[in-house]
N, C-alpha and C positions, 0 to 999 in steps of 0.2 A: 594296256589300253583303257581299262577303269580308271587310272590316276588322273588321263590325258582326254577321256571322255567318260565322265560321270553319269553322265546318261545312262553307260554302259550296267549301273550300280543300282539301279532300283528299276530301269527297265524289264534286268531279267526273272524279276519274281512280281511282273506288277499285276492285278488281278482285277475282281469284278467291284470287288469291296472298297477299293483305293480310288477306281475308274467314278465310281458313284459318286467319292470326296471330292473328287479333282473337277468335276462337272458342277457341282453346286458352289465352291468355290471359284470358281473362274464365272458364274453366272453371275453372283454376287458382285466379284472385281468388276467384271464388264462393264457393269450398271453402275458403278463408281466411276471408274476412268473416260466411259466417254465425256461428259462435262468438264473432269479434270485435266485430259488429255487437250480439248479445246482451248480451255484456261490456260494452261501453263505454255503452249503458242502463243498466247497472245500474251503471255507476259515475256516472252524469248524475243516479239518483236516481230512472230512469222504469221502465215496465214495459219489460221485455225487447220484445217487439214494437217500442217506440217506435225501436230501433235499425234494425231492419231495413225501417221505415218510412222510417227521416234518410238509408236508403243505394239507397233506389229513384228515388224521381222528382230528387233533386239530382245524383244519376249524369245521367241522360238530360238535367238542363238545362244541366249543365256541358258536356254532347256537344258542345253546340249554340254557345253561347255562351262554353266555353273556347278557348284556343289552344295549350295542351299536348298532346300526342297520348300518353302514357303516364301521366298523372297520375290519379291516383286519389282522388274525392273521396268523404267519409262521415263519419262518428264518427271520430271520435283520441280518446287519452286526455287531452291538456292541456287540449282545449277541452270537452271531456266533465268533466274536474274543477272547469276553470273554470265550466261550468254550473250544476253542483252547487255551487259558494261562492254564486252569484249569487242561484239562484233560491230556495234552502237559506233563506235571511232574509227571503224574503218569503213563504213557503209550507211548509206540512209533508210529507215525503216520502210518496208516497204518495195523495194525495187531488186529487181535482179542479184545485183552486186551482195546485197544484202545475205540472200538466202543463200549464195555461193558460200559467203567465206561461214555461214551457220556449219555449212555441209564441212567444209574446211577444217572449223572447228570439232569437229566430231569424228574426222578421221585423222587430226593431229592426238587430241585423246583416245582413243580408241588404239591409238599404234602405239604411244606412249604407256599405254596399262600394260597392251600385249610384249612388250619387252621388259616390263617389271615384272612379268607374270614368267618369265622365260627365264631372269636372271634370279629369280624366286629373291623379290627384293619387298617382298608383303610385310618385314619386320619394320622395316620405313615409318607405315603409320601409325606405331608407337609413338613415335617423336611428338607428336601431335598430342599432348594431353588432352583429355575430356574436359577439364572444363572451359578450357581456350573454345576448344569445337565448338565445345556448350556455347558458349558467350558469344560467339561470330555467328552461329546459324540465328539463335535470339536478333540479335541487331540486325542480319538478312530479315526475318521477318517481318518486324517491323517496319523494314524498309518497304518490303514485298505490299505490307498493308497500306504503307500509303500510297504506294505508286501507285494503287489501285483507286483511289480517292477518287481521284479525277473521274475515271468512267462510271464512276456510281455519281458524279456531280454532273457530268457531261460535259465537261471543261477537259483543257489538256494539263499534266501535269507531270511537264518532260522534266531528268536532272537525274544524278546519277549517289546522290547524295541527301542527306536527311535535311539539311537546309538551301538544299538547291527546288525538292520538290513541296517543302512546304511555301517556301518559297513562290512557286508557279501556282499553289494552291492557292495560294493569298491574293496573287494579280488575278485570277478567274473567277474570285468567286462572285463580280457583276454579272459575269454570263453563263452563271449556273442554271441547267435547265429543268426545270420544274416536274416535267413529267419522268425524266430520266431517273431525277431524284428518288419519287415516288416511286419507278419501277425497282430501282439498286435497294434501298428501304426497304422495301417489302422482302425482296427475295434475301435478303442479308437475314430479315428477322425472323423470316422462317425459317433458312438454313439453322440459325443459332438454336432456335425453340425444336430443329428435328433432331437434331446430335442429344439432346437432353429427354425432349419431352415426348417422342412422340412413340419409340417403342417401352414406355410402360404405358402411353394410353392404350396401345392396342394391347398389350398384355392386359390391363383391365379392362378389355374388351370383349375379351376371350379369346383371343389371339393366340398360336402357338409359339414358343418362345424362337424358335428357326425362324419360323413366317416373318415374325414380327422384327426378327433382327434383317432378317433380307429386306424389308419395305423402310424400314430406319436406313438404311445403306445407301436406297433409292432415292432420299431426299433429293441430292442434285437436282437426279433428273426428273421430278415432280417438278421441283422449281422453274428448268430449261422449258418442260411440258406447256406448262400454265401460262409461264410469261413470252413463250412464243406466242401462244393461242392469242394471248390479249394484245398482241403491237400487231398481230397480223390482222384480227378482225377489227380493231379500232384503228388499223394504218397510222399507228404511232411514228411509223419512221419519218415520216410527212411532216410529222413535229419535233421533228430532230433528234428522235432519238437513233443513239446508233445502233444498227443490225450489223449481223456476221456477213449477210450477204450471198454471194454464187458461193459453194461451197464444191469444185471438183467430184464427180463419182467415180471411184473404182480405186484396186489394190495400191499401195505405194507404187509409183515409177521408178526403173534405175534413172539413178543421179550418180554426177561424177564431180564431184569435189575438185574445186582449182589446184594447181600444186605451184602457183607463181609465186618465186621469191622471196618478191616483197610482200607477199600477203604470209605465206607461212610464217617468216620472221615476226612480221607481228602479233600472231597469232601461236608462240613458241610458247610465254610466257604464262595468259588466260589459260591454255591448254593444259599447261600444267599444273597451274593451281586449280583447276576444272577437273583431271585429274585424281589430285591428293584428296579433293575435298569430297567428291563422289565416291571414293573405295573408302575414306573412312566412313564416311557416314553410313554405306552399302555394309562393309561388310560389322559394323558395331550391330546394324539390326539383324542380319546375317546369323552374328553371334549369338544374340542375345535368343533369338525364336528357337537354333536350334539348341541351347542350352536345355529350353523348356520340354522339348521331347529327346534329349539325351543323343542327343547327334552331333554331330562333327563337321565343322567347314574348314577348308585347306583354305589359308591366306593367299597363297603364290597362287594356285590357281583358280580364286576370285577374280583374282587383277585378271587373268585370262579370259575368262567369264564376261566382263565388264567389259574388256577393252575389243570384245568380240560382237558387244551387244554395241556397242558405240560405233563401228565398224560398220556395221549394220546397218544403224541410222545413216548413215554419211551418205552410203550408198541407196539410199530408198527414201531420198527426200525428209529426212530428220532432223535431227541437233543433239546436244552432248545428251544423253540418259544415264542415269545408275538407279540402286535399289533406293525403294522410296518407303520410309516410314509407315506412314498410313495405311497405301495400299497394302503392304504385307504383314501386316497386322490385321485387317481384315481379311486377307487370303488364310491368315494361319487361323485366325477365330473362327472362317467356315470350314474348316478343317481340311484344307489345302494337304493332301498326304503326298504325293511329288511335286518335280517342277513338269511333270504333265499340266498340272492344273494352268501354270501362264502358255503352256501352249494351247489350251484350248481359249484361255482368255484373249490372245490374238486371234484366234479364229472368228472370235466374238466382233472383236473391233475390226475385222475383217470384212465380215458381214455388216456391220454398221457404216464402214466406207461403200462398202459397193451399195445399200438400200437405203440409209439413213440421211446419208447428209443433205439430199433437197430439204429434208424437212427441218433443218436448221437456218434457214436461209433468214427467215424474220426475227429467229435467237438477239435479243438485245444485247449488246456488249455489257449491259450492268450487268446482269447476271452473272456473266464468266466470273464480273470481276467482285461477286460476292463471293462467289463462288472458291475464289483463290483467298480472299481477306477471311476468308471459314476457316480453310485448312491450313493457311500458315500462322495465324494466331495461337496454333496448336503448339505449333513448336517455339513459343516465345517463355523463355524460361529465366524472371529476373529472379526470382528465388539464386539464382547459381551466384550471386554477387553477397547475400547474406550469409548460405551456406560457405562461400571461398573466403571472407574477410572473416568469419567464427573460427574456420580452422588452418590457413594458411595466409599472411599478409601478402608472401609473395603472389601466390597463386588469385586473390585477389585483384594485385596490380594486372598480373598478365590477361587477366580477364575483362578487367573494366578497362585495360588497353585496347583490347582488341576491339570492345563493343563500341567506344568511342572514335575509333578509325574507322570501324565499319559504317556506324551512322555519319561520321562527317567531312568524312574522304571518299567513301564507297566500296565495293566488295571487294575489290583486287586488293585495295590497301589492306582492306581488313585483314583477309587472308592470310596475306603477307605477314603481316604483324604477327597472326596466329602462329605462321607457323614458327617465323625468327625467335618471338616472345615462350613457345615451346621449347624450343633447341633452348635455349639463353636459360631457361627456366630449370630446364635440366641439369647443365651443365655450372651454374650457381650452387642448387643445391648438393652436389656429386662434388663440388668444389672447396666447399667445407664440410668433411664426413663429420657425424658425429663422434668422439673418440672419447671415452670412457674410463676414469681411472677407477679401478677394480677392486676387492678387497675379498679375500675369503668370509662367506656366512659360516658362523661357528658352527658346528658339530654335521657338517656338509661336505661336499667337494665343490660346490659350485662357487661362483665368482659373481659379484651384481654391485652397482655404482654404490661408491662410497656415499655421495652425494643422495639416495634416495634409502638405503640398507644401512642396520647393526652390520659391522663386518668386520675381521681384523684387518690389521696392515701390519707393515715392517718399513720405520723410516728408512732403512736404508734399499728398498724394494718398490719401486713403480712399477704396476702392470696399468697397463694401456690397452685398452679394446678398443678397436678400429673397425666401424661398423658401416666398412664401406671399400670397394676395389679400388686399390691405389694406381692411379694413371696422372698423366701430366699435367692435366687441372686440378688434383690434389695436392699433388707429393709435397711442393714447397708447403702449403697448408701444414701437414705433420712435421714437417720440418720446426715449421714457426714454433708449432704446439711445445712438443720436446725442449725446444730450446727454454721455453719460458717456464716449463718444470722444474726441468733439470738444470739449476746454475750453477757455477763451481763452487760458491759457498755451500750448500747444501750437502746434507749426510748422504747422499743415495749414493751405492755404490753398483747397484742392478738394475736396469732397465730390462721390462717384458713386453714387449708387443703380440699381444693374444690376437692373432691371427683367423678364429673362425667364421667370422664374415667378410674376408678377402678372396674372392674368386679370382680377382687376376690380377698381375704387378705388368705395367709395360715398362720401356727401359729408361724412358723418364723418373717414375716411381723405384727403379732400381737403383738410379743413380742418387735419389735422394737419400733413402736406406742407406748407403755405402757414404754418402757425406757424413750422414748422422751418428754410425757407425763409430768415422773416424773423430768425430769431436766428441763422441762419449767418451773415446779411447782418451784421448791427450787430456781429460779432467780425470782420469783414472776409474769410471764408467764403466763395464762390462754391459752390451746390447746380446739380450737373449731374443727368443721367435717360439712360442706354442703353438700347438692346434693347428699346423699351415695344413692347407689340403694339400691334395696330391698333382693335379694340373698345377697349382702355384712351386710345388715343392720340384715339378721339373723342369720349370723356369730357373728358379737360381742353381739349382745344380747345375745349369749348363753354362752359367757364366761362375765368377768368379768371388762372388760373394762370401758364400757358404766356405769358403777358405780362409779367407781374408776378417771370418764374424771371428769379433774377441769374445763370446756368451757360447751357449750351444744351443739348440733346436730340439725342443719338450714337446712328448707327446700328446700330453695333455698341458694346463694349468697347475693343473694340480700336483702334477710332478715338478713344474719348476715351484713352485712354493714350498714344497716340500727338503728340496733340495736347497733353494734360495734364501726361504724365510729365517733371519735369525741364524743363518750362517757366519756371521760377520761378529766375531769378539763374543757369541754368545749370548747377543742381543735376543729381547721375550719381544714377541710381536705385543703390541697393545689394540685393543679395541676402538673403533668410531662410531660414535653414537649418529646415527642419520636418524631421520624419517624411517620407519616402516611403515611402506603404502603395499594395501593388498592388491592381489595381481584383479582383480577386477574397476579397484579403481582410477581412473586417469590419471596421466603422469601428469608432470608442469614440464613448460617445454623446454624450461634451462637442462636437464639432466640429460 
């Protein structure tokens, strides 16, 4: 019952001391997410309400069904933008049809985690390298900031692309409004100067360092504060600026998600990459928070978690949610000690639906939307393009791929590309292992590239380190390798393949081996095998290899050198002078 309800796992020992953490923590988020919960509705395209609906009942079902104790789930801006491309083509902003296929969207994701989370298929978002992610949530960002432009200009600036929206930016800016300008301004530059400036002024204030981090946290909602007060007492709306408007009282409503056809079919696709992109990014901060207090979260049932909290939203007037950065980083810095703490943080936004929201009604749209250009500019990370081209070319390319699909096609492309450019990426580099020819260091046992070590050899003795599981995107690889070693003119009468970084052979890989095998043989070649582990070593015993090998199979290296070296007419091994590089400093990346 703990594996399948976590709850079960810190509920039964929770105390007074924990109860204290989880209150001040969740007081904290509250005060955060109501402005951000607003914002990120209105950047999904729904009515502001809808946000503070996606951050009530998925809280309380992640409580139950997560395993992170500081993670914080609700609206984010990637998957909040991703919303908006998705639902954006099959609906008009604004109208019924719209909010339908939202809800649509979040119980197609929501079903979708909970059967990944069922078939425990959480090793998936490995596939996904970090700095793809890296590089596709950057280029969402930026995107996020400029779609935001517009309402801090009070111009429109629809497009679903980096030059589609500067684009729309470009034809509005004659009927940019003056005062709008001046309200998005203002509230942007204070946002910027609170995140920085303003809990060390109250620390030099004499401020408590807790107070002072809880009234830093509050910035938003100073901002929402202020610049309600001044469009409502100066009847700015009158001058065009936009307000939020009627804003609904009371708890989220059930809502029932369309299940028609043709809207699921189109909605298969966004869902899935809405999806992939929300558990990894959920559960990487997942990981990362509880590493820091020495805890544990189960992959398999995150997905469950998520795809119970998205569930949630569908049904109580939402859109897609997962764990969000920010917020659970401030939940863990107030020292959030359960996922008590997001249940009482819905309770919070609870109470701010049922008392609060008349008093949003003259809330300026610029705000929200500084509001959002604050907290996504956080995650805009072009450093990941200096750091990927310093150490990886490829990884480079897959990155500055993704982020130029992302800016100039839009998010689904980008994704897309993420994720293909990930698999591709993998499967490239697994496609040429590195392979190693080896040489004894004198007066040792060990084995280490001739190319970088003093070592000896034996021309008539190749050992081969293979530093990499042979499967069907390799095998011809070593195939090529061997062949261009080993030619019949050549003295070698032994081939060694040092097997201790082969974890697995499939039967692809087996069948190259046994090719290789047989044209050592007909140049007069004997093929040996060291080091095989024990999972590899009962793979070929069960085929037909291991009979058919013209070498034997060493327990070591060091045995077959032993046995190999200078077996032949009484041949002395000779030495090769390499490079000696100490093990602390970097290799070069030919060896």
């Amino acid at each position: 019952m703990r594996e399948f309800f976590p709850i079960l796992d810190w509920a039964s020992d929770y105390g007074r001391a924990a109860l204290a953490d989880d209150l001040l923590a969740a007081m904290i988020v509250t005060i955060m997410l109501i402005p951000q919960s607003l914002a990120y509705a209105l950047l999904a395209g729904l009515p502001p309400e809808a946000g503070l609906y996606a951050s009530i009942a998925p809280i309380l079902l992640y409580a139950v069904f997560g395993t992170s104790r500081a993670l914080a789930v609700g609206p984010v801006a990637v998957v909040s933008l991703m919303t908006a491309a998705a639902v954006g083509t099959i609906a008009q902003q604004g109208t019924a049809g719209y909010a339908v296929a939202a809800l649509t969207l979040a119980l197609l994701s929501g079903a979708m985690l909970m059967v990944m989370g069922v078939l425990r298929l959480g090793f998936l978002a490995n596939f996904l390298s970090h700095p793809v992610i890296s590089g596709f949530i950057s280029a969402s960002g930026i995107l996020i900031a400029t779609s935001q432009l517009g309402h801090l200009l009070g111009i429109g600036a629809a497009g679903h692309s980096l030059p589609q929206m500067l684009s729309a930016l470009l034809r509005g800016l004659p009927q940019v409004n003056p005062v709008t300008l001046a309200i998005g301004a203002a509230a942007l530059a204070f946002l910027f100067w609170v995140r920085r400036g303003l809990k060390p002024l109250l620390r030099r204030l004499g401020m408590g360092a807790r107070a002072a981090d809880v009234v830093a946290k509050a910035g938003p909602v100073l901002a929402v504060v202020a610049t309600t007060l001044v469009v409502r007492a100066l009847r700015l709306d009158e001058m065009g600026v936009r307000i939020v408007g009627e804003v609904p009282r009371g708890l989220p409503p059930m809502t029932l998600p369309s299940l028609s056809s043709d809207l699921v079919r189109a909605l298969l696709v966004p869902a899935l990459l809405i999806s992939v992109v929300g558990f990894v990014e959920s559960v990487s901060v997942a990981q990362t928070l509880a590493a820091r207090r020495r805890q544990r979260i189960d992959p398999d049932q995150e997905l469950i978690g998520l795809g119970a909290a998205n569930l949630g939203a569908a049904f109580t007037g939402g859109f897609p949610v997962t764990g969000g950065f920010a917020r659970s980083v401030v939940n863990f810095d107030a020292g959030a000690a359960t996922a008590a703490a997001g249940a009482f943080t819905a309770l919070g936004l609870g109470v701010a639906a049922l008392a609060l929201t008349p008093l949003i009604h003259f809330l300026p749209v610029a705000t929200l939307a500084a509001t959002i250009i604050v907290a996504v500019l956080s995650l805009v990370d072009v450093s990941i393009l200096r750091r990927a081209w310093a150490f990886s070319r490829a990884d480079f390319v897959a990155v500055a791929a993704t982020i130029l699909l992302t800016l100039g096609v839009g998010v689904e492309a980008g994704v897309l590309a993420g994720v293909v450019l990930s698999i591709a990426l993998h499967l490239y580099k697994t496609s040429r292992p590195h392979v190693a020819e080896v040489g004894l260091v004198p007066g040792t046992q060990h084995f280490r590239n001739i190319l970088r070590h003093e070592v000896l050899t034996d021309p008539a003795l190749v050992i081969l380190r293979i530093d990499e599981s042979l499967y069907f995107a390799n095998a011809r690889y070593l195939e090529d390798h061997i062949a261009r070693r080993v030619t019949p003119d050549c003295a070698v009468r032994h081939v060694v393949l040092m097997c201790s970084a082969i974890n697995d052979i499939d039967l692809s890989a087996l069948e190259s081996l046994e090719a290789i095998a047989h044209r050592l043989q007909t140049m007069g070649v004997r093929l040996h095998l060291s080091e095989v582990k024990g999972p590899v070593m009962d793979r070929l015993k069960a085929s037909d290899f291991l009979r058919d090998l013209t070498g034997r199979v060493f327990l070591s290296q060091y045995d077959a050198w032993r046995d190999l070296a200078g077996a032949d007419q009484n041949r002395s091994v000779a030495p090769i002078t390499g490079p000696v590089i100490a093990p602390s400093n970097r290799l070069p990346s030919s060896s």
